[in-house]
C-alpha positions in Angstrom: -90.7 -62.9 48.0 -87.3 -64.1 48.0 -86.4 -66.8 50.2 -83.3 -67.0 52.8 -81.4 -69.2 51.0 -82.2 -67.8 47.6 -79.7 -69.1 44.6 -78.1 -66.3 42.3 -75.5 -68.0 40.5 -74.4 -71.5 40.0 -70.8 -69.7 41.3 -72.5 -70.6 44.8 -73.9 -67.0 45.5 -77.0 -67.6 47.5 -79.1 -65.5 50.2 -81.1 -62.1 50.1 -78.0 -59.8 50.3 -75.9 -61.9 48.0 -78.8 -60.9 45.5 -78.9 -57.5 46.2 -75.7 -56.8 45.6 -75.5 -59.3 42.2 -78.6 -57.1 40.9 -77.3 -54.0 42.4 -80.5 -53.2 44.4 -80.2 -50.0 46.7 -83.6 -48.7 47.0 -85.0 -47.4 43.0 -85.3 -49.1 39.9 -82.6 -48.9 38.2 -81.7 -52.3 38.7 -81.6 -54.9 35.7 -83.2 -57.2 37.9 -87.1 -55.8 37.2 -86.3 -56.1 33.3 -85.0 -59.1 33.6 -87.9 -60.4 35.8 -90.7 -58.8 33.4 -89.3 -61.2 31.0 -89.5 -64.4 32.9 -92.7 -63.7 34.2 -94.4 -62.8 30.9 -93.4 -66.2 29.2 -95.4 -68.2 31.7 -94.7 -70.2 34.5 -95.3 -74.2 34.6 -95.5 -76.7 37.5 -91.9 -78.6 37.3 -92.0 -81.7 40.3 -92.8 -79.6 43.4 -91.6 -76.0 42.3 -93.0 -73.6 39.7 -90.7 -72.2 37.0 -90.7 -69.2 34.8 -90.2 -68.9 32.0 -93.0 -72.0 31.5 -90.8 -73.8 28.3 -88.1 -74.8 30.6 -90.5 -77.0 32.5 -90.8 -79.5 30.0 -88.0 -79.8 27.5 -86.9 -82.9 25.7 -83.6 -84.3 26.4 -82.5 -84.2 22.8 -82.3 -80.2 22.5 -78.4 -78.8 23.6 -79.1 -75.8 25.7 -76.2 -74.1 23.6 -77.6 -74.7 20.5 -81.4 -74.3 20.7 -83.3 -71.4 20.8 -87.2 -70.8 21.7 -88.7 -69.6 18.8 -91.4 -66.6 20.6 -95.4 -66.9 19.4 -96.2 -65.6 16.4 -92.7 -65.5 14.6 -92.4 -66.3 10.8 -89.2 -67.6 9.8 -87.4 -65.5 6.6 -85.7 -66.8 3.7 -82.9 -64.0 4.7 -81.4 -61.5 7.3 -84.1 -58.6 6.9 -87.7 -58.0 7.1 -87.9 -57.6 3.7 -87.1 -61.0 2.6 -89.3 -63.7 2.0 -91.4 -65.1 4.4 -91.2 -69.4 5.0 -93.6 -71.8 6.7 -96.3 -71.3 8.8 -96.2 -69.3 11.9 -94.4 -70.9 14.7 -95.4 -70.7 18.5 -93.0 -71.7 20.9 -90.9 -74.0 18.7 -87.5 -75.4 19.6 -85.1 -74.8 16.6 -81.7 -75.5 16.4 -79.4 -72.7 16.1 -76.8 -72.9 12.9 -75.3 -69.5 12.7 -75.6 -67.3 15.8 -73.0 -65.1 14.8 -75.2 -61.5 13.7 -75.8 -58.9 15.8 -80.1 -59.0 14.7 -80.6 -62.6 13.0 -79.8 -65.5 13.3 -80.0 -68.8 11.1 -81.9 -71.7 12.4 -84.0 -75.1 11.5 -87.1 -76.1 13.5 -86.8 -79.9 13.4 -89.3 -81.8 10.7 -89.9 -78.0 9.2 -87.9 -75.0 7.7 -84.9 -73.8 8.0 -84.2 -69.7 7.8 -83.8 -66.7 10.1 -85.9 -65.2 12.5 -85.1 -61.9 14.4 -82.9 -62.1 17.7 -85.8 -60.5 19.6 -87.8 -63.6 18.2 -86.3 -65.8 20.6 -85.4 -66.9 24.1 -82.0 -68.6 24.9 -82.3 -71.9 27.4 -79.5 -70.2 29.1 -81.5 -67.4 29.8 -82.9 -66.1 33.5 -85.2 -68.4 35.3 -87.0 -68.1 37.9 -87.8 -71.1 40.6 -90.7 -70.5 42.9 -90.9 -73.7 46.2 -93.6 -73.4 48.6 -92.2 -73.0 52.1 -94.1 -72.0 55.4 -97.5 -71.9 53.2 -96.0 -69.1 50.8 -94.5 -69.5 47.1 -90.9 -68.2 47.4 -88.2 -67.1 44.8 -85.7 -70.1 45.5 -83.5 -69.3 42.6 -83.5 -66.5 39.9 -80.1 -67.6 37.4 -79.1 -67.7 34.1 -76.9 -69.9 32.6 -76.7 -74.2 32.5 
């Protein structure tokens, strides 16, 4: 599924065996690639202009949001009034918000304020990073192809 030309990092590595060796592919699965993959996939892919991208809340983000300082926050996450899941809960549940990050600096929370709403801590797993691994799907000779799979802005 990966194209010819396939992009692996904005450092200008590009083409099928550039990405084996970034993902360290030799045959089984021990690869971080299928992880990282599982997760792009699973947050939905989106039409953006004449590719498809994964995961779907990159397609359509407002200029406003810094890619360094915004996190996704997942479906179904509560904010907390502190670092732990004992502490108080605050506001409704959020679903794919966009907050913007104020203290990333703990290893399993970290502080943030959904614009117009709360602000308080939601678990690391909680979230996806802008930054994070994409995928780019382009049609070429009639089948969708992996054009790019990166991280990073």
């Amino acid at each position: 599924m990966l194209s010819d030309d396939v992009t692996v990092n904005f450092g200008g590595g590009r083409g099928r065996d550039a990405f084996a060796a970034f993902w360290k592919i030799q045959g089984d699965s021990t690869s971080p690639v299928w992880k990282e993959l599982e997760q792009a996939l699973a947050r939905g892919c989106a039409r953006d202009g004449d590719a498809l991208i994964a995961p779907s809340f990159l397609a359509d983000l407002p200029d406003q949001f810094d890619s360094f300082e915004t996190a996704i926050i997942l479906p179904g996450t509560r904010l907390r009034a502190g670092k732990g899941v004992k502490t108080a809960l605050k506001g409704p549940v959020l679903d794919w918000a966009l907050a913007n990050v104020l203290d990333d600096e703990g290893e399993h929370w970290i502080e943030v304020a959904v614009p117009g709403g709360p602000r308080g801590f939601v678990s690391r797993g909680r979230t996806a990073s802008l930054l994070g691994y994409r995928l780019n799907f382009k049609q070429r000779g009639g089948q969708w192809l992996i054009t790019a799979f990166v991280a990073g802005d």
